[in-house]
N, C-alpha and C positions, 0 to 999 in steps of 0.2 A: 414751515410752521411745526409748533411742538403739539404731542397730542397732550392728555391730562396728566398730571398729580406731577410735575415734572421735580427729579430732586428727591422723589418721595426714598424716605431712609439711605439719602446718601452719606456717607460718614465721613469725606473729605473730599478735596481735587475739587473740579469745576468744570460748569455743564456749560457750553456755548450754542446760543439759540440764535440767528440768523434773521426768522420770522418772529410769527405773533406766540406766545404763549398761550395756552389754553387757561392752566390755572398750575400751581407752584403744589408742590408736596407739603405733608404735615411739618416736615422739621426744613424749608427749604428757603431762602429769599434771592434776590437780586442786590446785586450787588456792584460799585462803577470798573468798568472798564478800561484797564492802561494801555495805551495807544501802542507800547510794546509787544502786549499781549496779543492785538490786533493784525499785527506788522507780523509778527512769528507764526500763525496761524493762518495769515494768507503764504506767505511764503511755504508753509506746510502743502497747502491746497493747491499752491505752481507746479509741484513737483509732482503732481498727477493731473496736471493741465485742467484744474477746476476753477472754473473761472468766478470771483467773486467780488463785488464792491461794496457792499453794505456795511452796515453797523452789525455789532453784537450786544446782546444781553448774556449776564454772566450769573448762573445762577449755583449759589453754593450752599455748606450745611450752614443752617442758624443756629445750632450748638445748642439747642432747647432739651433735642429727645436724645442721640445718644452720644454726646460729650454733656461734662461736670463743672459747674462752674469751680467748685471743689473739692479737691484731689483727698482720698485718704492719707490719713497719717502713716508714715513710715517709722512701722514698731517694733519689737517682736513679739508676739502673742503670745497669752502669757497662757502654758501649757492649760489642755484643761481636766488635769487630775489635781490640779491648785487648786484651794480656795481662800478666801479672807481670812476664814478664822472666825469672821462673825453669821455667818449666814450659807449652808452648805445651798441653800436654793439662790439667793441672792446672791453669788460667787463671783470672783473679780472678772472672770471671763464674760458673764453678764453684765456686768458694770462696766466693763470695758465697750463692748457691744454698743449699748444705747447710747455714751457718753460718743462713739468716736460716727454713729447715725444723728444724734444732734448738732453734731459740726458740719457731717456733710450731706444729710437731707436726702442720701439715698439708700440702696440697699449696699450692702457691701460687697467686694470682690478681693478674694484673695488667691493663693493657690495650694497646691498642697490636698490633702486629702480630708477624709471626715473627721473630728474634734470628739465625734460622743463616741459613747460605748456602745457595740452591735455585737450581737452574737457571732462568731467567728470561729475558725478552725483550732483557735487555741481554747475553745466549749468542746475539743474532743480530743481524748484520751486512746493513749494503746492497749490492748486489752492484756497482753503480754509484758511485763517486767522489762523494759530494755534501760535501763540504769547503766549495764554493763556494757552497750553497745559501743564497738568500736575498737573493744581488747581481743588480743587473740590472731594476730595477725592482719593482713593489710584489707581491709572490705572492700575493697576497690576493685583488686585484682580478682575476688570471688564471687564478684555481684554483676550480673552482665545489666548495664544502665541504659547502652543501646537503643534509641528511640527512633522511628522514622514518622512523621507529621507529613500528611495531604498527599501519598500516593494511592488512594484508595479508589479514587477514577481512572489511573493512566496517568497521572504525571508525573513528574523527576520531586520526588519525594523531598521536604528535609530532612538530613541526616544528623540526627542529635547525639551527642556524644553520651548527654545525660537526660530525661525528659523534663527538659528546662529551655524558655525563650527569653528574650529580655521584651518586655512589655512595649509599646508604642509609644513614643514619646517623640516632640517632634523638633525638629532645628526651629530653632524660632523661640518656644517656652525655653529649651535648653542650646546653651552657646554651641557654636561651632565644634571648639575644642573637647565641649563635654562627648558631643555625639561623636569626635574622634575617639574618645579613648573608650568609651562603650564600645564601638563598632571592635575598637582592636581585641579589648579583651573577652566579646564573644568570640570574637577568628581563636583566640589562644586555648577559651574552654572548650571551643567545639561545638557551639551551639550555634543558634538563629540571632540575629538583631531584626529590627523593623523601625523605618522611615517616621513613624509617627506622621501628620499632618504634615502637609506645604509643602514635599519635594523631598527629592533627593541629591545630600551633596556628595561632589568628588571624593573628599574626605573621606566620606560616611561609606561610599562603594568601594574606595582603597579597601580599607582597613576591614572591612566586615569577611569574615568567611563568606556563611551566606547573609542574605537580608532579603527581609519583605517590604515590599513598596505598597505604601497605603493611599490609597482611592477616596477624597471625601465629597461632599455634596457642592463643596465650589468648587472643584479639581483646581484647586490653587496649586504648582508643581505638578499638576498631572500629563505626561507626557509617553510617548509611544517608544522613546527613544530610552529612558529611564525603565520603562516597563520590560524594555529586551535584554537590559543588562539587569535586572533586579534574577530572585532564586525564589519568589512567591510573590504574591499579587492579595490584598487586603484592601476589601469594602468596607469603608467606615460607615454603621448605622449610627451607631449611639457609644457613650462610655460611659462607665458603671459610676465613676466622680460627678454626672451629669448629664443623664438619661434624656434623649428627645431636645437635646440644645446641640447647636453648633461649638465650632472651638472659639476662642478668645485670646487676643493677642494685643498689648497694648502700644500706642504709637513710638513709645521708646526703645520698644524691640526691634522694630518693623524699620532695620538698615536697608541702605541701597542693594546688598547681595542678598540680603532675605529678599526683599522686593522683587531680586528680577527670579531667584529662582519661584517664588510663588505668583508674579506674572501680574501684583497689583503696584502702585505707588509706594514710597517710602514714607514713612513718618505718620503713618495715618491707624488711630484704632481699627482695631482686623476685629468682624466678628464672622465668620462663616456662617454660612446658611446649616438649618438644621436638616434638612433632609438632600437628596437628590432631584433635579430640575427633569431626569428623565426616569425614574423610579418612582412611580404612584403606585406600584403593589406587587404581587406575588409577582405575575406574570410577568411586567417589567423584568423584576431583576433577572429573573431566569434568563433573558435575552441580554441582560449585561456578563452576566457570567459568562455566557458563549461568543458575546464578543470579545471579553476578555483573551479570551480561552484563545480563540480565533487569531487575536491581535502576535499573540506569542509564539505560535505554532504548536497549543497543546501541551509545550513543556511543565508550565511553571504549574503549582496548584495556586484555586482559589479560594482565600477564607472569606466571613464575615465579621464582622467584630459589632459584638453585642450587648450593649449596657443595659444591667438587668432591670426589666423593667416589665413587661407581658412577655416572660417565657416562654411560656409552654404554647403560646400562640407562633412568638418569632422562631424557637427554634423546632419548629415544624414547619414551616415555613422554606426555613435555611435548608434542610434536607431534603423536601421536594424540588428544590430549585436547585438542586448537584451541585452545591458548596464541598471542596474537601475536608476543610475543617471550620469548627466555629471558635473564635478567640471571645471568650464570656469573662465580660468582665462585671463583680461584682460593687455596691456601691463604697467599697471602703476604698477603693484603688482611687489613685491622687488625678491630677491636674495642673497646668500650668498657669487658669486663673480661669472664676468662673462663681457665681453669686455665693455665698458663704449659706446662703437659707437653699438652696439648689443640693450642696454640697452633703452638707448637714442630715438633710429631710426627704432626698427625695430617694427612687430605686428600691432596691432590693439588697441585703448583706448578700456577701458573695456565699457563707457558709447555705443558705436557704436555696440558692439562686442555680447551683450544682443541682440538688436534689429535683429542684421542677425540671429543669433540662432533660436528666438522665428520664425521669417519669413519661415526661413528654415524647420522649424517642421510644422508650416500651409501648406507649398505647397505640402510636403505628407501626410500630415493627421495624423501626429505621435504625437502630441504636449500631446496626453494624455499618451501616451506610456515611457515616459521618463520625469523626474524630471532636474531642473537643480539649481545650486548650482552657485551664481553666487562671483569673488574673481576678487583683481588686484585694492587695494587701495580703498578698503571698510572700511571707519577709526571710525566710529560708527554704533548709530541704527540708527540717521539720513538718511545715507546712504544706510542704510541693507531695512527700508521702501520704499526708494526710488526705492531700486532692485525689490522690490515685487511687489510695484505699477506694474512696468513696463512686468513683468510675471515673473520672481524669484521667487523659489520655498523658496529656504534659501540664507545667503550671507555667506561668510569667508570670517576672518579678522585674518590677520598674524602680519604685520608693526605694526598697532596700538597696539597687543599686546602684545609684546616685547619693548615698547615704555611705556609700563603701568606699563613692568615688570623690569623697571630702562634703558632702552636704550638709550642714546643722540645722537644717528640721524648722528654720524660722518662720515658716510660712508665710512669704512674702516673696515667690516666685513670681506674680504679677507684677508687681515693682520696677522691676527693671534693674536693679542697682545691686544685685546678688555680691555681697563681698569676697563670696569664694570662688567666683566667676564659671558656677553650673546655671544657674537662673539669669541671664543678664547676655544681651548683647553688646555691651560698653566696654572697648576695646582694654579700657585701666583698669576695667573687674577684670576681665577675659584673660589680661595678661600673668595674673594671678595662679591658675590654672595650668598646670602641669600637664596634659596628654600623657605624654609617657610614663609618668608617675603613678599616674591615677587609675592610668591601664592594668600597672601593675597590682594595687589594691584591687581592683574590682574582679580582677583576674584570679585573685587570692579569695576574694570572698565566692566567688562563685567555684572556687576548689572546695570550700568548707562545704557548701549545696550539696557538691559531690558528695564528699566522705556522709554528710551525714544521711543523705539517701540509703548509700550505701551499704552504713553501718545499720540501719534502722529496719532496712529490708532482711539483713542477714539476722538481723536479733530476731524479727518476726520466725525465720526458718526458711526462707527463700531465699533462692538465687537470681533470681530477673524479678525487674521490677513490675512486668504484667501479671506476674502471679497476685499482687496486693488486692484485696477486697475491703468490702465492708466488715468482713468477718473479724480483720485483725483492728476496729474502733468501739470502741462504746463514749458515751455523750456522759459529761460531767454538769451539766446544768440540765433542768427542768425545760427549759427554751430550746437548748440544742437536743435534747431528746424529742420532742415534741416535732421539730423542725425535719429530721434525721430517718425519724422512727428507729434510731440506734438506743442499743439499752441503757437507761441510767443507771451510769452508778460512781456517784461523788466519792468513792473512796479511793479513787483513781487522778483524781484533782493535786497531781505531782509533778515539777518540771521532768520532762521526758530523759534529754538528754543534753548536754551543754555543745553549743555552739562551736563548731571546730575542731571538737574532741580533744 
């Protein structure tokens, strides 16, 4: 016999009941039985000498609460620096919005990152003239970039060429082939890759120098076997695209090889759970991290990954609980699909979202105790400098790089149907997609990262990039002074330096 709610928020597949049911879940029904199905499922039960003669009840999802009876429209968005022409408040992005929720009656889901304007690291300025950055010989060779992430308790450190990771992103939202040629051209920079959500593939461990394997609340992919061959180890809390939700994956993604490596059915909407089943608080994790730590023999370090959301609570938190480093991601950093009003509205900007961190680790005295890793629309080294200045240890960069590796911005990763075959498990996208190609651009843009670290740090007057402070920023808007407590002063409101030198 079943106990209660049976079915309750099942999203696909089918529950077989033997006995009496007690009573059905909110989205659950019964449904008839094919004497096939019957037949296959006693022969299941032979082969462990269960002996059985009855009937079954077959109870499965009613499609009421999470399937649609209708699908959104397949667009592309129409940017939102557009307007009509008639109405800067009424703008086509809002027109588009209501007209494409009166068709389908719910909230929307897209991928991709936030659509409005937030205060961001390009609200802050160098306080020094670097215009010239970059003449004068090669920055590269005069600027030691050198970075080491998570040996700060005893473990085998990463070794970053430049203090640059690529952002978490997982097989699943992005094809096979993309996360090949990611993995490759972090091995060619010199840097870290990371698993994102659901596992880890062969591909993905070929081809990476090092890589982080990420840890989420359904350990979908999570395996002890993948955890001894990974170069770090990541606890998924939250992300900055979508603070305090799980991930989201829709049934057009979800192939038979994503399936077996994340260990559910094929074909079916994926939503992950938003927390962890054995983590209800501080003290929890602390004893996942030493299990962790334990499973590995001590080598590998362990992060957290943190969408901004109560910082100065989590990441006090993260330091009592001997995390090596913290991956914080702010709410501008993207997503593979995920409410559009989620997206949008909720979090913290990543520029604000540094500042409570660093605050947070002065008021206990932990700031040397922990590293942090600072993501959530970090689109070069412009940027990645700017995070250091401000106490960044390293930055990660995800959007931009998917953006390098052929991406068009059309925000319609949930989709399934990506034509440039990064978004899309559909084998005639997919075939689209170049690896080796793509490796090579991404590889090329994450050289440019390089040089303009480089060149930016040398403009400033240093030679290593630890030397950076807040000393060499000041805030060009009223918001990022405010946010910062770096000085205003708008007359420094000039592009820094160009792209690639």
């Amino acid at each position: 016999d079943s106990g209660e709610r049976v079915g309750e928020d099942m999203t696909g597949g089918e529950i077989f009941v033997a006995g009496k049911i007690q009573d059905l879940g909110s989205d659950a029904m019964l449904t008839d039985t094919d004497v096939s199905e019957i037949d296959a499922i006693r022969e299941f039960l032979d082969q462990y000498d269960v002996p059985f003669k009855g009937n079954l009840q077959k109870v499965v999802n009613a499609g009421k609460k999470l399937r649609y009876g209708t699908s959104e429209h397949q667009m592309r968005s129409i940017p939102f620096f557009s307007f009509s022409g008639k109405s800067d408040y009424w703008n086509e992005k809002v027109q588009e919005d209501i007209f494409i929720k009166s068709q389908s009656g719910r909230y929307r889901i897209r991928g991709y990152g936030g659509a409005r304007a937030l205060p961001h690291l390009s609200d802050l300025a160098f306080r020094k003239d670097v215009t010239q950055a970059g003449r004068g010989g090669n920055a590269i060779d005069e600027v030691n970039l050198y970075t080491e992430i998570g040996g700060i308790n005893g473990a085998n450190p990463l070794k970053l060429s430049m203090p640059v990771m690529i952002a978490p992103m997982s097989y699943g939202a992005l094809s096979r082939s993309t996360k090949q040629a990611i993995a490759m051209a972090s091995g060619l920079a010199g840097i870290a890759e990371n698993t994102g959500e659901g596992g880890m593939s062969d591909a993905q461990r070929d081809a990476a120098g090092q890589l982080i394997f990420q840890c989420l609340g359904g350990r979908m992919g999570w395996n002890i076997h993948d955890m001894q061959r990974a170069d770090g180890l990541e606890i998924y809390i939250s992300q900055g695209a979508k603070p305090g939700l799980g991930g989201q994956l829709m049934a057009k993604k979800v192939t038979p090889e994503l399936a077996a490596i994340r260990g559910i059915p094929a074909g079916i909407d994926l939503r992950s759970p938003s927390r962890h089943p054995d983590i209800l608080g501080a003290d929890d994790l602390v004893i996942k991290v030493e299990e962790l730590r334990e499973a590995t023999g001590y080598r590998l370090p362990v992060s957290v990954k943190l969408g901004a959301g109560r910082i100065r609570d989590d990441i006090k938190i993260a330091a009592k609980d001997g995390f090596d480093f913290v991956e914080l991601d702010g709410m501008q950093g993207s997503t593979g699909a995920g409410s559009s009003e989620v997206i949008d509205h909720v979090g913290i900007p990543t520029l604000p979202a540094i500042i409570e961190a660093l605050e947070a680790l002065e008021e206990i005295g932990a700031r040397e105790r922990i590293q942090i890793v600072l993501m959530g629309g970090i689109r070069d080294g412009i940027d990645a400098v700017k995070a250091l200045c401000l106490g960044a240890d390293a930055a990660a960069l995800g959007t931009s790089v998917i953006i390098a590796g052929g991406c068009i911005a059309c925000m319609q990763c949930h989709v399934g149907q990506c034509v440039t075959g990064i978004a899309t498990q559909d084998p005639e996208h997919e075939d689209r997609y170049k690896p080796l190609i793509e490796s090579k651009n991404i590889h090329r843009f994450l050289e440019t990262v390089r040089w303009q670290i480089a060149a930016l740090t040398r403009e400033l007057g240093y030679r290593n990039v630890r030397d950076l402070s807040r000393a060499d920023l000041v805030a060009t808007t009223p918001e990022a002074a405010a946010m910062t407590g770096l000085s205003y002063e708008p007359q420094w409101r000039v592009p820094a330096v160009a792209v690639g030198g």
